[in-house]
Backbone as JSON, one array per atom type, in Angstrom:
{
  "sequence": "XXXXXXXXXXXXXXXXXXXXXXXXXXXXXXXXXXXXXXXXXXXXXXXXXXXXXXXXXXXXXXXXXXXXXXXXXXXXXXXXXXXXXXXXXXXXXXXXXXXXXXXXXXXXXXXXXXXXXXXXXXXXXXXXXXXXXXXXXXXXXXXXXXXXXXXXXXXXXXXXXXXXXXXXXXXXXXXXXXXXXXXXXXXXXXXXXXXXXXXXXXXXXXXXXXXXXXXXXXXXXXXXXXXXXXXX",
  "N": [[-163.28, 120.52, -128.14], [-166.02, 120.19, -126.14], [-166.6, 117.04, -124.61], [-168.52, 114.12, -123.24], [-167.87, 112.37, -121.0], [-165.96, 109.15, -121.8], [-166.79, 109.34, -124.59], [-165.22, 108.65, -127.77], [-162.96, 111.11, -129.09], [-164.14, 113.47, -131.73], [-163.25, 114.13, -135.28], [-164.37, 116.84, -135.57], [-163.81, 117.55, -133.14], [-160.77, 117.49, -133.26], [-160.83, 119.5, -135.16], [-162.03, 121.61, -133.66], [-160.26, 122.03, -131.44], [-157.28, 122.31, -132.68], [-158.0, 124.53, -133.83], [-158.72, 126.28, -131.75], [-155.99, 125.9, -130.28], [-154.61, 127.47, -132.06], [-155.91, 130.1, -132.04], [-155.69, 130.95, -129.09], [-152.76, 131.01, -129.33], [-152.9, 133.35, -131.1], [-152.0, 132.5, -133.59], [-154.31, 132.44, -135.44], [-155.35, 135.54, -135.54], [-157.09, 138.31, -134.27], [-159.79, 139.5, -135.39], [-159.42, 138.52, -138.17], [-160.72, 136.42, -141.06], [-162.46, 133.28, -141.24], [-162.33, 130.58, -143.53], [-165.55, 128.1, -144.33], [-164.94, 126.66, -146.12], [-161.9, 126.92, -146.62], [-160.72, 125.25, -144.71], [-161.71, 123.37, -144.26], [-160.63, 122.12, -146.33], [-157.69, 121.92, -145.54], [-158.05, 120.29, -143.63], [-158.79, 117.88, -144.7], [-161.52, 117.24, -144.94], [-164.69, 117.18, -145.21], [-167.18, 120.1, -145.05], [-168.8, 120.11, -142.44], [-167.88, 118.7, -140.05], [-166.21, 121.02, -139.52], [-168.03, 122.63, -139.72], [-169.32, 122.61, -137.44], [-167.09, 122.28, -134.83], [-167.01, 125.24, -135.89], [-169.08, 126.38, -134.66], [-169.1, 125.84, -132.16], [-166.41, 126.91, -131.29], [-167.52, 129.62, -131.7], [-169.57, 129.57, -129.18], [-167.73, 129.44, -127.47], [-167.11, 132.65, -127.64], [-164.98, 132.91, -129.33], [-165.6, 133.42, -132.04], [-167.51, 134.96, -134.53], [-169.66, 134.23, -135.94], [-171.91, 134.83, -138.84], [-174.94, 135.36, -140.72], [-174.51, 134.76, -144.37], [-172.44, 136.34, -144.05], [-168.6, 136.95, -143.71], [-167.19, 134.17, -141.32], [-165.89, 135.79, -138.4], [-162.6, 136.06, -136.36], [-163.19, 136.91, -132.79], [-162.96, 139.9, -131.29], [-160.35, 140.65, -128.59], [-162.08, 140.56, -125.48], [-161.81, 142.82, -123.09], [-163.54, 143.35, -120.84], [-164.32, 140.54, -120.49], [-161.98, 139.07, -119.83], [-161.1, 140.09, -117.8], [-163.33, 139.19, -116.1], [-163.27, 136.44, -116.18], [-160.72, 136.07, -114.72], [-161.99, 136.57, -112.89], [-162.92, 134.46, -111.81], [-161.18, 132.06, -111.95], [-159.32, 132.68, -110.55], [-160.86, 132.44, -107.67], [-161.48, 130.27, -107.68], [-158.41, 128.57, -107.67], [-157.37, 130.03, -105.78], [-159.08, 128.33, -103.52], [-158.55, 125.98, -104.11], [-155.79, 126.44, -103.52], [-155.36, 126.36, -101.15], [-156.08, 124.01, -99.71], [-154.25, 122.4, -101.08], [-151.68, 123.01, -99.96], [-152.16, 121.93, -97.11], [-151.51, 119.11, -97.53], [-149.38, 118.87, -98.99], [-146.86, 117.37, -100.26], [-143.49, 114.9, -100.53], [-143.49, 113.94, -103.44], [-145.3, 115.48, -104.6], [-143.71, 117.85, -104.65], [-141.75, 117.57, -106.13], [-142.71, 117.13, -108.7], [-143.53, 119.77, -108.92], [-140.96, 121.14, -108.93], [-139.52, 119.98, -111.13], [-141.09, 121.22, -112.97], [-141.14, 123.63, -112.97], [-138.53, 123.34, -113.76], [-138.84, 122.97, -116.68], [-140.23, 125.45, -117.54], [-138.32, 127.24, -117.51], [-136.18, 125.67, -119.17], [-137.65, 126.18, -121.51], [-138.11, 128.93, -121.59], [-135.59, 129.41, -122.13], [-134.9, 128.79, -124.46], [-136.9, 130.42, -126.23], [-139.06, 129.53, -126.33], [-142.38, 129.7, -126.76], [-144.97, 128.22, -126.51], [-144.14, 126.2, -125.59], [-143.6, 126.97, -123.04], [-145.79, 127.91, -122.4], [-147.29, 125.74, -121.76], [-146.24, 124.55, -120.23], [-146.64, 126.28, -118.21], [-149.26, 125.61, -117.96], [-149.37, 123.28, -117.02], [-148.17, 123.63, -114.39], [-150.08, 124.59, -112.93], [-152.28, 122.92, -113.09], [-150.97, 120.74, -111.53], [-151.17, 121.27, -108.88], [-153.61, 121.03, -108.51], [-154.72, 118.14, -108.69], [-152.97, 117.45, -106.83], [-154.1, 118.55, -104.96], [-156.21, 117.04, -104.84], [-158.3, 117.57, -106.13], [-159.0, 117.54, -109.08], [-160.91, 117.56, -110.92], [-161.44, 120.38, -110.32], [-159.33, 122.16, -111.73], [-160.06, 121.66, -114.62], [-162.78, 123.01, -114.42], [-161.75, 125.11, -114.2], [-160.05, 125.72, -116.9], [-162.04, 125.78, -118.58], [-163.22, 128.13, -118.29], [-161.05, 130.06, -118.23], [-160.25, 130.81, -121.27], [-160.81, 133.03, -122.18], [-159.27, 134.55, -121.08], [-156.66, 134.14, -121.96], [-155.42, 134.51, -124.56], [-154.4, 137.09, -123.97], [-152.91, 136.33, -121.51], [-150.46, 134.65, -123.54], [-150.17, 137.16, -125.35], [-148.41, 138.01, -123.06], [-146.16, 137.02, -122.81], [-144.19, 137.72, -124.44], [-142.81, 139.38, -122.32], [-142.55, 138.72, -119.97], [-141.82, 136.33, -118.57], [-140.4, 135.94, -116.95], [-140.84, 137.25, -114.83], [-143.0, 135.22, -114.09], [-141.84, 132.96, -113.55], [-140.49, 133.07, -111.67], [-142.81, 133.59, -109.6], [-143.88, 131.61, -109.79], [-142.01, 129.84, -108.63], [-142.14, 131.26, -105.65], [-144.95, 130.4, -105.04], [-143.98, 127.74, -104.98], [-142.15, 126.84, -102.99], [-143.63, 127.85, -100.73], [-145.68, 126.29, -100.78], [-144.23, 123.92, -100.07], [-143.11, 124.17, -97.63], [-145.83, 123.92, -96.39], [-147.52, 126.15, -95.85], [-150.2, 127.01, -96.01], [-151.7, 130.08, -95.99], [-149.34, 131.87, -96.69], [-149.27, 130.43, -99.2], [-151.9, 130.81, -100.56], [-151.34, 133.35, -100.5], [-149.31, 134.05, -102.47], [-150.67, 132.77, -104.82], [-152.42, 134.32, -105.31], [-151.58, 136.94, -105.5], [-150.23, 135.85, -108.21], [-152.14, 135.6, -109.82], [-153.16, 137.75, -110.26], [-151.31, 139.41, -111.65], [-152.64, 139.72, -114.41], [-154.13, 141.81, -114.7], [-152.58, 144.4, -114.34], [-150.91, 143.87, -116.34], [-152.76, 144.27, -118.8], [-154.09, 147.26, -119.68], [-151.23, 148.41, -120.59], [-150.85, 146.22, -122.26], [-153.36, 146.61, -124.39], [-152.88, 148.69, -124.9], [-150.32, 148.58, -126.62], [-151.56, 146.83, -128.64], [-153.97, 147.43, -129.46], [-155.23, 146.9, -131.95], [-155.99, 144.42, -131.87], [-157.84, 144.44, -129.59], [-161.51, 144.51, -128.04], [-163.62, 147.63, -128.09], [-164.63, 147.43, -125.09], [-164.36, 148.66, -122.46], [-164.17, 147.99, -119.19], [-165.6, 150.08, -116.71], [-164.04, 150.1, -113.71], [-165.0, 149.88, -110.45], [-164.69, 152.61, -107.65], [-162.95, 152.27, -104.35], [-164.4, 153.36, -101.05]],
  "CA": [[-164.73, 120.52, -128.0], [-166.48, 119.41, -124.77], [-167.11, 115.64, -124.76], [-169.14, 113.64, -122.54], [-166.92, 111.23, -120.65], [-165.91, 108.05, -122.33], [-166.71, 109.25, -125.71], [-164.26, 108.96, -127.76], [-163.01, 112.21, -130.35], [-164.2, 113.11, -133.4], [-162.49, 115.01, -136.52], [-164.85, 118.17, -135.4], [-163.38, 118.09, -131.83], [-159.83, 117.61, -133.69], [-160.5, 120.62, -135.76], [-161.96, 122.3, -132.72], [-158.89, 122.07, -130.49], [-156.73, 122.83, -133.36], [-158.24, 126.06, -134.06], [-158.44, 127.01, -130.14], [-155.21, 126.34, -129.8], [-153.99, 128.48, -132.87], [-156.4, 131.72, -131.8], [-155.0, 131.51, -127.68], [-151.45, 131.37, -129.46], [-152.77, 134.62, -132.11], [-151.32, 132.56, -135.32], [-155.02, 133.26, -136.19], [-155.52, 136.86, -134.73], [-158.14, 138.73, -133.98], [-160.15, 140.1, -136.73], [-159.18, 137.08, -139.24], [-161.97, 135.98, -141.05], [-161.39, 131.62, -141.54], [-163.61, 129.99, -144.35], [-165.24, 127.0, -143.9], [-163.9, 125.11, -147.1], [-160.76, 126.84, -146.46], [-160.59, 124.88, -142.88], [-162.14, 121.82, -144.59], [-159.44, 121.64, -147.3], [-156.63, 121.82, -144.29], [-157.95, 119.16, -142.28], [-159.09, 116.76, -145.57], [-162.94, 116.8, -144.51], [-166.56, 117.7, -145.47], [-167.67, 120.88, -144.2], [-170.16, 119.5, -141.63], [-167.31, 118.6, -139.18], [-165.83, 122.11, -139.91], [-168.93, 123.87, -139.15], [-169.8, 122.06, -135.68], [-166.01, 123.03, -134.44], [-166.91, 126.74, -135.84], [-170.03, 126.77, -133.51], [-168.24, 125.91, -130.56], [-165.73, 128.12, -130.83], [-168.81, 130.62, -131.04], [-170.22, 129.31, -127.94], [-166.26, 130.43, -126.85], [-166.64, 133.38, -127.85], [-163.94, 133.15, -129.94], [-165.82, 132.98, -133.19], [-168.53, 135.52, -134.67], [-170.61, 133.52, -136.8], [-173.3, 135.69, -139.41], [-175.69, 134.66, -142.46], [-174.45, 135.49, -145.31], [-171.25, 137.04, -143.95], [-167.65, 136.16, -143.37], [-166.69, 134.15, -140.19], [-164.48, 137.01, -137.91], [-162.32, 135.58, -135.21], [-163.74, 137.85, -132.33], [-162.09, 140.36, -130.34], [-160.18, 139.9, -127.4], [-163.03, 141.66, -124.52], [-161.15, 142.68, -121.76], [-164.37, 142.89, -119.67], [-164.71, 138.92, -120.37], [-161.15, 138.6, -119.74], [-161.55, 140.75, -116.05], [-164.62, 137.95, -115.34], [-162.71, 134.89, -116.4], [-159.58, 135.91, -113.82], [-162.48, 136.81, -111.02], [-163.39, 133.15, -111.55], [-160.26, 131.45, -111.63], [-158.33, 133.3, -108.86], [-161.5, 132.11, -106.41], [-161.06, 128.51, -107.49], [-157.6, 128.38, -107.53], [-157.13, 130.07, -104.52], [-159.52, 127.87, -102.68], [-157.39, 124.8, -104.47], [-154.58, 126.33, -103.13], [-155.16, 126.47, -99.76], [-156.12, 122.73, -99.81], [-153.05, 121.5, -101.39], [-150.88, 122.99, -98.87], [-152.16, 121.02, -96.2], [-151.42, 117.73, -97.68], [-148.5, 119.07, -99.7], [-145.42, 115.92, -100.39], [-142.41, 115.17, -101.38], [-143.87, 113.44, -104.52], [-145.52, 117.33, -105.34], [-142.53, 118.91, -104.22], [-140.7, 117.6, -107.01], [-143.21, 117.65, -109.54], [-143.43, 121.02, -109.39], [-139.36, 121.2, -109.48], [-139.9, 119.81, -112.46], [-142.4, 121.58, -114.27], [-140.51, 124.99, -113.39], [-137.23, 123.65, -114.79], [-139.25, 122.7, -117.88], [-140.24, 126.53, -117.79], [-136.53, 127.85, -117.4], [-135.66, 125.99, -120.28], [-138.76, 126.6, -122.66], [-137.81, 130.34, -121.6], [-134.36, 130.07, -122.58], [-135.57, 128.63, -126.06], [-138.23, 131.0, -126.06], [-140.14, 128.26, -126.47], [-143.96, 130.09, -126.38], [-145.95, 127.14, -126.37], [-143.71, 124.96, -124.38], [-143.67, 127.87, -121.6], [-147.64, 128.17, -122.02], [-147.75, 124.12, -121.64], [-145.77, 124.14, -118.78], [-147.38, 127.16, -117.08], [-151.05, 125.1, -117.97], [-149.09, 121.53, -116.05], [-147.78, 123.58, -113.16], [-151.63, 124.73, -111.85], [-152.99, 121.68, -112.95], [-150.56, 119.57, -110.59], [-151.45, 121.7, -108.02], [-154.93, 120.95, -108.42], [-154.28, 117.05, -108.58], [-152.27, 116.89, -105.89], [-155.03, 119.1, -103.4], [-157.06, 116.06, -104.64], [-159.49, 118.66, -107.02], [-158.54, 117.65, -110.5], [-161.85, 118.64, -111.59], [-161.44, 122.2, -110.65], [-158.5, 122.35, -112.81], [-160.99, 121.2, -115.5], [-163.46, 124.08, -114.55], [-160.59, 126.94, -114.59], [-159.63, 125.76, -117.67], [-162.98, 125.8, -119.29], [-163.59, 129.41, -117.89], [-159.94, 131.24, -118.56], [-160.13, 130.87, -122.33], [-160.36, 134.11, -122.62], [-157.32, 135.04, -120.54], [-155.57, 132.94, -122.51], [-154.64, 135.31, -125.56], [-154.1, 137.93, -123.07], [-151.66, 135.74, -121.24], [-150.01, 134.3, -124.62], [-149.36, 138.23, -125.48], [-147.16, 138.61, -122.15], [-144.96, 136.15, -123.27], [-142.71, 138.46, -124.64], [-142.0, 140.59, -121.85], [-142.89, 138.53, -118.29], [-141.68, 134.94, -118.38], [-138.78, 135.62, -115.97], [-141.78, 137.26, -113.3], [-143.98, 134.25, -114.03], [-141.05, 131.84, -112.91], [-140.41, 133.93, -109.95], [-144.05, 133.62, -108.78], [-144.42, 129.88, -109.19], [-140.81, 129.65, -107.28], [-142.91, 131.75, -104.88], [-146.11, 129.32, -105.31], [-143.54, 126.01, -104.82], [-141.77, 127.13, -101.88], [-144.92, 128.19, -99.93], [-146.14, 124.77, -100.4], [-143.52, 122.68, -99.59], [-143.5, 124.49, -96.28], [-147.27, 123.51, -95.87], [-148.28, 127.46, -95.5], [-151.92, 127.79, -96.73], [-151.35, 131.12, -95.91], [-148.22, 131.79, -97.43], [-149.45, 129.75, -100.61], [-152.57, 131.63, -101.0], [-151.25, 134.92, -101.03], [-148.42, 133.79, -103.48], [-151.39, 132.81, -105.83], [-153.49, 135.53, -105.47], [-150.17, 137.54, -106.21], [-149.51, 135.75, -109.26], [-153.3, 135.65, -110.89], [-154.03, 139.39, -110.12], [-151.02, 140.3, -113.13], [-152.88, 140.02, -115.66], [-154.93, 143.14, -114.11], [-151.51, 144.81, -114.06], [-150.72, 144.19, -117.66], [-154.17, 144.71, -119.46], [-153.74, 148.29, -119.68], [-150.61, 148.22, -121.45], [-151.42, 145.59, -123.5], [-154.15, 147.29, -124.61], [-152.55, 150.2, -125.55], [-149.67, 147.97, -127.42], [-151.96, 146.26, -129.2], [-155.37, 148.3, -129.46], [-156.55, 146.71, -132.83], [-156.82, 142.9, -131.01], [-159.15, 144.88, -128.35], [-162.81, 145.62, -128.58], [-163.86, 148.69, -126.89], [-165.62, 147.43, -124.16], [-163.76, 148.6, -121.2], [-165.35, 148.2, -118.07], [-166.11, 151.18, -115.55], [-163.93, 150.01, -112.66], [-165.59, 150.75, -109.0], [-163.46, 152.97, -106.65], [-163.31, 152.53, -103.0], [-164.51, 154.4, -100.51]],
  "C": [[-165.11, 119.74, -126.75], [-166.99, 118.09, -124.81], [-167.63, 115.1, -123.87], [-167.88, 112.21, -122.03], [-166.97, 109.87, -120.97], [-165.94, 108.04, -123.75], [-165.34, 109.43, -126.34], [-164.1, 110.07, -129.34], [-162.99, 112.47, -131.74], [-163.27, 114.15, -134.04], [-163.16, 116.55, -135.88], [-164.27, 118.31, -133.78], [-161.53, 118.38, -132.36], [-159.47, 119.3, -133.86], [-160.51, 121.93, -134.63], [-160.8, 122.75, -131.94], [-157.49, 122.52, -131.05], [-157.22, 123.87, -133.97], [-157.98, 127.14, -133.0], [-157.18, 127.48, -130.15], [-154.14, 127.63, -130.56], [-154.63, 130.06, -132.66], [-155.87, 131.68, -130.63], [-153.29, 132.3, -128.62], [-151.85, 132.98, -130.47], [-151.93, 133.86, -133.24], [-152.89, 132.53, -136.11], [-155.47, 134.3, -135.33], [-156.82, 137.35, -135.02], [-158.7, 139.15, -135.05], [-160.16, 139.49, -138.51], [-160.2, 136.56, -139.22], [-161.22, 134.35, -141.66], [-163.06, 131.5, -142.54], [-163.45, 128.13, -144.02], [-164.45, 125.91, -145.35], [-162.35, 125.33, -147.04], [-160.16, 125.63, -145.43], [-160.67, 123.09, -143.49], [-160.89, 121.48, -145.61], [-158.23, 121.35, -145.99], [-156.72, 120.5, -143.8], [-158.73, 118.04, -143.42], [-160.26, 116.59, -145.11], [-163.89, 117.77, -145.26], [-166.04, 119.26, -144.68], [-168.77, 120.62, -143.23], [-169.06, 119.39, -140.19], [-166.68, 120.34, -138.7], [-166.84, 123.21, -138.97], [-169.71, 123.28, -137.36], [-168.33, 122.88, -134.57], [-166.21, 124.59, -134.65], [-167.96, 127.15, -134.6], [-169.87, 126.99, -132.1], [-167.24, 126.83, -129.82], [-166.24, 129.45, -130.74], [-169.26, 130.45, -130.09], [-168.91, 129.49, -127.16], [-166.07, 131.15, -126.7], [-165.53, 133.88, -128.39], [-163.95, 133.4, -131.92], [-166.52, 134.02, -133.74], [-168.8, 135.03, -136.01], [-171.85, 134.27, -137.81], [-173.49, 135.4, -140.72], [-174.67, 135.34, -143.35], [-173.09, 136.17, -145.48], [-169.94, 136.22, -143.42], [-167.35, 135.58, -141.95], [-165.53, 134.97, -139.58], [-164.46, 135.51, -136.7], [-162.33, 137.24, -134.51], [-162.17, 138.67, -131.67], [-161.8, 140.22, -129.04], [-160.87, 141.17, -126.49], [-161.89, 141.42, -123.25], [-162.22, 142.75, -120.53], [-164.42, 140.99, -119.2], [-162.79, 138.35, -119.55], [-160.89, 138.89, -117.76], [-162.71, 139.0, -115.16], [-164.01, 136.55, -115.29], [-161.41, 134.96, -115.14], [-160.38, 136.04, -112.72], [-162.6, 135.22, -110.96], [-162.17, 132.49, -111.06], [-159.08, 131.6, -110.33], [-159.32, 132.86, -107.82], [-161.47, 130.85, -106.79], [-160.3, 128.3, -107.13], [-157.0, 128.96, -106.0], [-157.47, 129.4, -103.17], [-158.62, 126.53, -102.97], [-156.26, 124.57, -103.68], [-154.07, 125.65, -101.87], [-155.26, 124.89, -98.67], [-155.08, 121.66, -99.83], [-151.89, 121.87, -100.38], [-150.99, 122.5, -97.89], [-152.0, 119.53, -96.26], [-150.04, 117.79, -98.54], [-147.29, 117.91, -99.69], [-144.74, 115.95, -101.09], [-142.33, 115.09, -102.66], [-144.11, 115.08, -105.33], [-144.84, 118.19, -105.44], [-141.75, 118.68, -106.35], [-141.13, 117.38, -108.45], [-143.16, 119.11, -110.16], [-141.93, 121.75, -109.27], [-139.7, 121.1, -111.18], [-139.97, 120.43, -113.89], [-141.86, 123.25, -114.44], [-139.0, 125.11, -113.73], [-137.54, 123.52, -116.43], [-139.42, 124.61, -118.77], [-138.92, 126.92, -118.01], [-136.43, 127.18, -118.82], [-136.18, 126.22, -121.59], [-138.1, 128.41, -122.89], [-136.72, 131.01, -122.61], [-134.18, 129.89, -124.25], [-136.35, 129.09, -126.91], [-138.74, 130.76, -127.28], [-141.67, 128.96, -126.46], [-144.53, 129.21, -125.6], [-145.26, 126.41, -125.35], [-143.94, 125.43, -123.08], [-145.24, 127.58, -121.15], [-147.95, 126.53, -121.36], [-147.12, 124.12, -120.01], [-146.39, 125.1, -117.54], [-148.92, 126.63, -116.89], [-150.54, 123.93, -116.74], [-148.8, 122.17, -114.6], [-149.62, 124.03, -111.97], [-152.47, 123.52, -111.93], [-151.99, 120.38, -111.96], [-150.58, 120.04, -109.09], [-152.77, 120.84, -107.36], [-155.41, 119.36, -108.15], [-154.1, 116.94, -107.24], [-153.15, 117.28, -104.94], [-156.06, 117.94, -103.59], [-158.49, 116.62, -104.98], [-159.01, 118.34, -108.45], [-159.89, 118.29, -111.14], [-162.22, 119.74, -111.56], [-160.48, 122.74, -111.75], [-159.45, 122.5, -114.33], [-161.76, 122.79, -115.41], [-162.47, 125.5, -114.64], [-160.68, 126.53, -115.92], [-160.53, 126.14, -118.98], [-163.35, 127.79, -119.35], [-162.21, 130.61, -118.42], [-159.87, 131.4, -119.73], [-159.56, 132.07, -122.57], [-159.78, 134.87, -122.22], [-156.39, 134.62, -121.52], [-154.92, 133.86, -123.82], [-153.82, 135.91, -124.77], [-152.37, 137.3, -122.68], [-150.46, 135.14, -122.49], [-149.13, 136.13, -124.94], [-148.09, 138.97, -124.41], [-145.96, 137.75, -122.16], [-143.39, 136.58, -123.62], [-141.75, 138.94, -123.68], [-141.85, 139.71, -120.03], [-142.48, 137.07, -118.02], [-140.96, 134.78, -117.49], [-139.96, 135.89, -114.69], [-142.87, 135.83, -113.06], [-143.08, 132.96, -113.19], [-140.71, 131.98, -111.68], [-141.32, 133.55, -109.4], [-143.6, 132.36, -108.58], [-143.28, 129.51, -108.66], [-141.61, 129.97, -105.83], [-143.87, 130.85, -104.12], [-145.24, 128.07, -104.21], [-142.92, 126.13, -103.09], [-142.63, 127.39, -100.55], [-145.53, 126.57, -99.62], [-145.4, 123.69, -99.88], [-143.43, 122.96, -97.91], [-144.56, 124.11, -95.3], [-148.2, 124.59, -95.12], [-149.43, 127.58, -96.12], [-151.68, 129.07, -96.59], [-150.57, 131.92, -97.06], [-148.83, 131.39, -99.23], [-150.83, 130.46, -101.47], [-152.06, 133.02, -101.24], [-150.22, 134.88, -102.37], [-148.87, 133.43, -104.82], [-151.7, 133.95, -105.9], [-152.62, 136.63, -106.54], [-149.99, 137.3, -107.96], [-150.22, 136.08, -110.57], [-153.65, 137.1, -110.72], [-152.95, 140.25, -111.3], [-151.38, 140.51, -113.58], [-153.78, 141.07, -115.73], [-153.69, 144.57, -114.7], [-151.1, 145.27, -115.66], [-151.58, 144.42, -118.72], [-153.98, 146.21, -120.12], [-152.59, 148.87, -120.87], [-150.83, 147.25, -122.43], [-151.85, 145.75, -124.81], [-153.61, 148.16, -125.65], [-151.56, 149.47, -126.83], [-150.49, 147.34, -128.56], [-153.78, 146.41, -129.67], [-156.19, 147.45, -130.89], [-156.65, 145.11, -132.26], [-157.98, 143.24, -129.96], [-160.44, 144.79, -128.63], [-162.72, 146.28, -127.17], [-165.22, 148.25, -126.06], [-165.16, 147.54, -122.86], [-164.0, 148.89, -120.11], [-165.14, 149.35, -117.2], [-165.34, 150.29, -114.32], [-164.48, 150.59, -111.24], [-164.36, 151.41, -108.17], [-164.35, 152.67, -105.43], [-163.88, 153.28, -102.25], [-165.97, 155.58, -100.81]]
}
């Protein structure tokens, strides 16, 4: 749940963040209706904390909230999911191009690091550990260009990539390690150039795999699939 800086977290941001993170991962999937005393029995509380965390994750779009009727967890919109990667690919790319001009050995080997952490989440196939380490390697990007609070605003905005990405888990973890090899190498060089296109590259997959996805997995969708513009 979004907190005002300094406060410190309550049981309804708890529950919040532990619900998030169980709909990105799909162990509650799309179309799963959650009750609130069910939720409240789980986490030993009132319903009052319960239903502030459900709101939020409505103001996520992750929730659909109605009188009288059962809470659905929503469907994953691939229009919202299209809008959330236009956002984040123009932050992150402007991030990028930043951090390569100040790029160090200190970052260098952070992001060593963070993509041997991947390799061996992969080889454990680890989900979550992969997803954690693919969240630490853009956020030490973002740090190190001396923008941590853009990190902050991607993160607020990709939500709803975030299933999306979670479902390519299965099939793409070896191209995702590739890129950010791609990514690390570019930077240590100190190519803005180079380092932007190696993002751009890496955030424009999930364009790539949508489609299939989609098709694999048609009842997590809603049909709202946008009218792409052609060229020309």
């Amino acid at each position: 749940m979004k907190r005002s800086a300094g406060r410190r977290p309550t049981m309804a941001d708890e529950i919040y963040q532990t619900l998030r993170a169980d709909i990105i991962r799909l162990a509650i999937k799309p179309g799963d209706t959650l009750s609130e005393a069910e939720i409240a029995k789980r986490f030993d509380v009132s319903r009052q904390p319960v239903r502030e965390a459900f709101i939020q994750l409505s103001d996520d779009r992750f929730l659909k909230i109605r009188p009288q009727r059962p809470t659905v967890v929503e469907p994953i919109s691939e229009r919202a999911v299209l809008n959330a990667q236009f956002i984040r690919e123009a932050i992150e790319v402007a991030v990028i191009a930043q951090a390569a001009l100040v790029w160090n050995a200190r970052a260098k080997t952070e992001l060593a690091d963070c993509i041997a952490a991947q390799k061996d989440a992969a080889q454990a196939d680890d989900r979550e550990a992969f997803h954690a380490a693919d969240e630490h390697f853009h956020q030490i990007i973002a740090e190190h260009a001396g923008y941590p609070f853009a990190w902050d605003a991607v993160d607020q905005h990709k939500a709803q990539m975030d299933r999306v990405r979670y479902l390519t888990l299965g099939f793409a973890t070896r191209y995702t390690i590739a890129e950010h090899e791609a990514i690390a190498s570019a930077l240590s060089q100190n190519d803005a150039d180079a380092s932007v296109a190696a993002m751009r590259l890496h955030l424009g997959k999930i364009k790539d795999h949508l489609s299939g996805l989609r098709a694999a997995h048609a009842h997590f969708f809603e049909d709202d699939q946008p009218a792409l513009s052609k060229a020309g």
